[in-house]
matplotlib code that plots the C-alpha trace (Angstrom):
import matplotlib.pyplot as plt

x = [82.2, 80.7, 80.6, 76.7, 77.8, 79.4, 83.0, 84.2, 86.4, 90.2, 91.1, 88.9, 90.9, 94.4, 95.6, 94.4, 96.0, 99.4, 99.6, 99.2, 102.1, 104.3, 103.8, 104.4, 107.3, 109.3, 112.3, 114.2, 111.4, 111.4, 115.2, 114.0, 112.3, 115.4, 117.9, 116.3, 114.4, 116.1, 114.7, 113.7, 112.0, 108.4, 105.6, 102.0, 99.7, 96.8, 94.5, 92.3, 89.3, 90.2, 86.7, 83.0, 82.4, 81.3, 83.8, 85.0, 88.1, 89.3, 89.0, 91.3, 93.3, 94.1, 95.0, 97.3, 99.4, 99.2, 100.5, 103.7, 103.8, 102.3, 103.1, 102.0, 98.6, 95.9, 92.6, 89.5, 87.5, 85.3, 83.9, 83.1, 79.6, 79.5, 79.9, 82.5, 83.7, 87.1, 89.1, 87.6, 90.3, 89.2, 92.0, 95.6, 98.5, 100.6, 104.2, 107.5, 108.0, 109.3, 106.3, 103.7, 105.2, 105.7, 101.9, 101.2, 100.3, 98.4, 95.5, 95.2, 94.9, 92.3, 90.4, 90.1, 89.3, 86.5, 85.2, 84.6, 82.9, 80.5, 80.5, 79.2, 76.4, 75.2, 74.3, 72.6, 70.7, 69.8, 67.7, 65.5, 64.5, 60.6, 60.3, 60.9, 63.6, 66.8, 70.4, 72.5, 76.0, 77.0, 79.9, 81.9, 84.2, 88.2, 89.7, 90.5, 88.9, 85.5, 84.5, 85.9, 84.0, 80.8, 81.3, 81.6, 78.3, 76.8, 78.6, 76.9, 72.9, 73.2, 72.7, 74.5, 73.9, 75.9, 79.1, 79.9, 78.5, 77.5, 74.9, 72.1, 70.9, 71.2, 69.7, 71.3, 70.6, 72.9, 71.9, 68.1, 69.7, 71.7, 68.6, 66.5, 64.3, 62.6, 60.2, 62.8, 65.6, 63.1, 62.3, 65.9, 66.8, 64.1, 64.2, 68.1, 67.9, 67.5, 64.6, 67.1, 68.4, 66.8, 66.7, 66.7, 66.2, 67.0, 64.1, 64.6, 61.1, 57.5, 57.1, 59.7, 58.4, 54.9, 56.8, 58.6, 54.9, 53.3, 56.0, 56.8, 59.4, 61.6, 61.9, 63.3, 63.0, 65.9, 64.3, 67.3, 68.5, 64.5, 63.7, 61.7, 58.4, 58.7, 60.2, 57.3, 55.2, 56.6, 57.1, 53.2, 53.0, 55.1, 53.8, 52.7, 54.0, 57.6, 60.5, 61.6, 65.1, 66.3, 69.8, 71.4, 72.3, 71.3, 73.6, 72.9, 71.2, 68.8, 67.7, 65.1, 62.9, 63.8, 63.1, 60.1, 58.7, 58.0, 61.0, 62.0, 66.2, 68.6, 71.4, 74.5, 78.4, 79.1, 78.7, 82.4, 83.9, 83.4, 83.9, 86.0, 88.7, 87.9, 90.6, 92.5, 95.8, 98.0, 99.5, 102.1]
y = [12.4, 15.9, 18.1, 19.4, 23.0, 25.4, 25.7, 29.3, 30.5, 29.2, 33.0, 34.1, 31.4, 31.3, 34.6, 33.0, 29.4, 31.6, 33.7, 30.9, 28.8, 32.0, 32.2, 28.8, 28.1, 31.1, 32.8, 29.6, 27.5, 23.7, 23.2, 19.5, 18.6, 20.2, 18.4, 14.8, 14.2, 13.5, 16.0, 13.0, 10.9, 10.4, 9.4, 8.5, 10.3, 10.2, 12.8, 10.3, 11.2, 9.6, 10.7, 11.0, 14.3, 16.6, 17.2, 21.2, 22.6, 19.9, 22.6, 24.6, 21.9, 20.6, 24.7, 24.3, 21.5, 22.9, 26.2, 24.8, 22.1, 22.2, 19.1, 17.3, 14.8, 16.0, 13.9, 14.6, 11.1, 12.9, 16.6, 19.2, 18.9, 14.8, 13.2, 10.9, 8.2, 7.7, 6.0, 7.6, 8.7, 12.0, 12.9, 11.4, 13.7, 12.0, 13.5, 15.2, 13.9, 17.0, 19.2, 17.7, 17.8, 21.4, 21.9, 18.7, 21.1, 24.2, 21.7, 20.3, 23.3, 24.2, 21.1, 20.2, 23.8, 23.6, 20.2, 20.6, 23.9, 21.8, 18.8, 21.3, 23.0, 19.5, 18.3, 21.9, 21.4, 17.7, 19.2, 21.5, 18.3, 18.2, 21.9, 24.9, 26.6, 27.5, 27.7, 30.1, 32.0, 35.1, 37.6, 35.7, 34.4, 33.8, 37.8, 37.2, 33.7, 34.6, 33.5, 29.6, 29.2, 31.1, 28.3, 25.4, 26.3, 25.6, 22.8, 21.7, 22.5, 25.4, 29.3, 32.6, 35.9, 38.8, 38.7, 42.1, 45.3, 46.4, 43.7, 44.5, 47.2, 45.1, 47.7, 46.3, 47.7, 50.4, 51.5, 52.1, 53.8, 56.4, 56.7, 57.4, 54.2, 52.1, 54.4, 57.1, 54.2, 52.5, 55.5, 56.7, 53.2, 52.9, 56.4, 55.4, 52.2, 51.6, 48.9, 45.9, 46.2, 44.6, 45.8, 43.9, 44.8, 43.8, 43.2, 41.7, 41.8, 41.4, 45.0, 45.9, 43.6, 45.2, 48.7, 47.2, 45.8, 48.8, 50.9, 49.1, 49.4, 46.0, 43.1, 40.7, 41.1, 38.8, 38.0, 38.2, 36.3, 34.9, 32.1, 29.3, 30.3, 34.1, 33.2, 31.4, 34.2, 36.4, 34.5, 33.9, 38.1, 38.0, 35.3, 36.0, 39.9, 39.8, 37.0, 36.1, 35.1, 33.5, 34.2, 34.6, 31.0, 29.2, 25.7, 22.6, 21.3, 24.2, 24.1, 21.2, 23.2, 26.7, 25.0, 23.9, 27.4, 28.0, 30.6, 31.1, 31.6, 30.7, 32.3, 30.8, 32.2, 28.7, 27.1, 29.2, 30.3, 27.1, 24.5, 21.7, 20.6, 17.3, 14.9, 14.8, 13.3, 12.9, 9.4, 8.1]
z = [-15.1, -16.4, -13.4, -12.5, -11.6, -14.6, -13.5, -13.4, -16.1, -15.1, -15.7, -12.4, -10.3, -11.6, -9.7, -6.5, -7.4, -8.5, -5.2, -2.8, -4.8, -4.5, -1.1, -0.7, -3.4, -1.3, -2.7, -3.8, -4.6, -3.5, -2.3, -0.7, -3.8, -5.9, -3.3, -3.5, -6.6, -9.7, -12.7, -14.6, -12.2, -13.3, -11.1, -10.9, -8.1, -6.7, -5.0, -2.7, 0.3, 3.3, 4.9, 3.4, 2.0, -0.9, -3.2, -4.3, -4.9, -8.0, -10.3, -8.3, -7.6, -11.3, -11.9, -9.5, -10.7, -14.2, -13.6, -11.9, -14.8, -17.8, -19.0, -16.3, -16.8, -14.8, -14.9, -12.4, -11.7, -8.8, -10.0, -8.1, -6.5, -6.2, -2.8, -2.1, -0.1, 2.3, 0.0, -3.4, -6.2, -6.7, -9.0, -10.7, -11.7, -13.9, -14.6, -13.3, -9.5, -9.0, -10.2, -8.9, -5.2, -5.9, -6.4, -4.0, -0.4, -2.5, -4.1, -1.2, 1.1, -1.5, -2.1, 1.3, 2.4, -0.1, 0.1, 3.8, 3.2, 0.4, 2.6, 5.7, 3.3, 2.3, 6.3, 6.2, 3.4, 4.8, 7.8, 5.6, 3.4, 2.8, 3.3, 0.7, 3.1, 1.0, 2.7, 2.1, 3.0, 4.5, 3.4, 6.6, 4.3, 4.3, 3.0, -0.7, -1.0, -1.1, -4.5, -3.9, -1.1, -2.2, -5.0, -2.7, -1.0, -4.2, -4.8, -1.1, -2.2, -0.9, -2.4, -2.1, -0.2, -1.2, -2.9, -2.1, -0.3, -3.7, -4.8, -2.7, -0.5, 3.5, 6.4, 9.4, 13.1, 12.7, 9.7, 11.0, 14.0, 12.4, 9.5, 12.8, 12.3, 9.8, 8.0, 7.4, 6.5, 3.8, 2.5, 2.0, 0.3, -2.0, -3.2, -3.8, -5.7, -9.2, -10.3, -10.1, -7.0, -4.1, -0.7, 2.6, 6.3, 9.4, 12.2, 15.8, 17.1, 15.8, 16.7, 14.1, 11.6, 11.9, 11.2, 7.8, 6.6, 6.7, 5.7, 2.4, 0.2, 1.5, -0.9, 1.9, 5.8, 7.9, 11.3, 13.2, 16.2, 17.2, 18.9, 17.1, 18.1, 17.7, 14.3, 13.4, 14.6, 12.2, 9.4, 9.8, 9.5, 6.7, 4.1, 1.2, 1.5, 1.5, 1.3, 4.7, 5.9, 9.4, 10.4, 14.3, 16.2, 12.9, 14.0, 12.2, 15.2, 15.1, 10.7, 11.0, 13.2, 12.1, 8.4, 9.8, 10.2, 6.2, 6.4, 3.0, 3.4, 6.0, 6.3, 8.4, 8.6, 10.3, 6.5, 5.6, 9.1, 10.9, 8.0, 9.1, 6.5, 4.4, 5.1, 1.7, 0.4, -2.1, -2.4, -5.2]

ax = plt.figure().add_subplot(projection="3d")
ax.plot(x, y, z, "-o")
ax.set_aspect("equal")
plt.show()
């Protein structure tokens, strides 16, 4: 199957894969493995779902049985991006015993991690259906892993906010408090940014919103933390003069009727903080 995302380079990911088997491999690598499992022995595996999902991570995955093996047979059936089902093979490692229960628990910390993460972003991106509302992430990712999981929300149907403080220009609260409000703040960002960077800002009432419209110089507004119908209030001010974005108590209970509103983004944290795992395992 030809995965529907473009994989990132194997270069990006292979220090992350290589650090998490170094911390797991230890000082003296596998002694169980080493102990019980003749060098020889040879077996067949497979990486099956045992619960419905979206799959992400098998990139990752495959990475990591290759850099403790080379030689070892790596074949993705499911790609990254595709839902499955409990009992789908999403993978088979064919090889050294040995090596492939070496790089057995790192895949599937990743996979799973990552599937549940796409599998998460997909039921968000189910309660927007019929509307124009995009989902998207927040920077409340895992420290060093942020890139994987940014990449599993797209592999759920959903989009990405910021990779990093330096993408965009974001005015939260605090920054329009220290700037001494919203006029002063806009001015100071849009006097500082070149012509391809966009600049966002925070708002909590309609009050506030009023202040960015006629102020200028914003790109994006994010109505934080409203209730539905104050949101819908304000996104009513905002259309058609600046791209509007939802975040604050954005569950997946709430996205049908926040959707509902004609916002253009939502953002969540809950798609990468709150992720459960995807129940995945490794069967010879």
């Amino acid at each position: 199957m030809t995965a529907p995302f473009a994989a990132l380079p194997d270069l990006i990911l292979e220090p992350l894969v290589r650090a998490a088997l170094l911390e797991d491999l230890g000082q003296y690598g596998d002694v169980t493995t080493r102990a019980v499992i003749p060098a020889d022995k040879t077996y067949a595996a497979r990486l099956n779902a045992r619960a419905d999902g979206v799959v992400s991570g098998m990139q990752i995955a495959a990475i990591a049985f290759r850099l403790v093996d080379p030689a070892l047979e790596v074949k993705t059936l499911i790609a990254d991006g595709t839902p499955c089902k409990a009992g789908e093979t999403l993978m088979t490692i064919n090889g050294s015993a040995a090596s492939i229960l070496m790089g057995e628990r790192v895949a599937l910390n990743f996979a799973g991690r990552l599937s549940g993460i796409a599998t998460l972003t997909a039921s968000f991106v189910a309660e927007t259906k019929g509307t124009e509302t995009r989902i998207t992430c927040t920077r409340k990712t895992t420290p060093g892993l942020r890139i994987v999981e940014k990449q599993a929300v797209l592999h759920g149907g959903g989009y990405n906010h910021r990779y990093s403080l330096s993408d965009a220009i974001l005015i939260k609260d605090n920054h329009i408090a220290a700037s001494g409000g919203i006029k002063p703040v806009l001015t100071a960002a849009r006097n500082s940014a070149s012509h391809m960077m966009r600049i966002e800002i925070e708002v909590d009432t309609l009050a506030q919103l009023s202040d960015v419209l006629e102020t200028g110089g914003a790109d994006v507004v994010l109505l934080d933390n409203m209730d539905t119908p104050t949101l819908q209030k304000a996104v009513e001010m905002a259309r058609g003069k600046i791209i509007t974005e939802a975040s604050g108590n954005m569950t997946l209970p709430r996205i049908n009727e926040v959707a509902a509103t004609g916002v253009d983004y939502i953002s969540s944290g809950a798609l990468t903080h709150s992720a459960q795992t995807l129940d995945l395992g490794l069967d010879f």
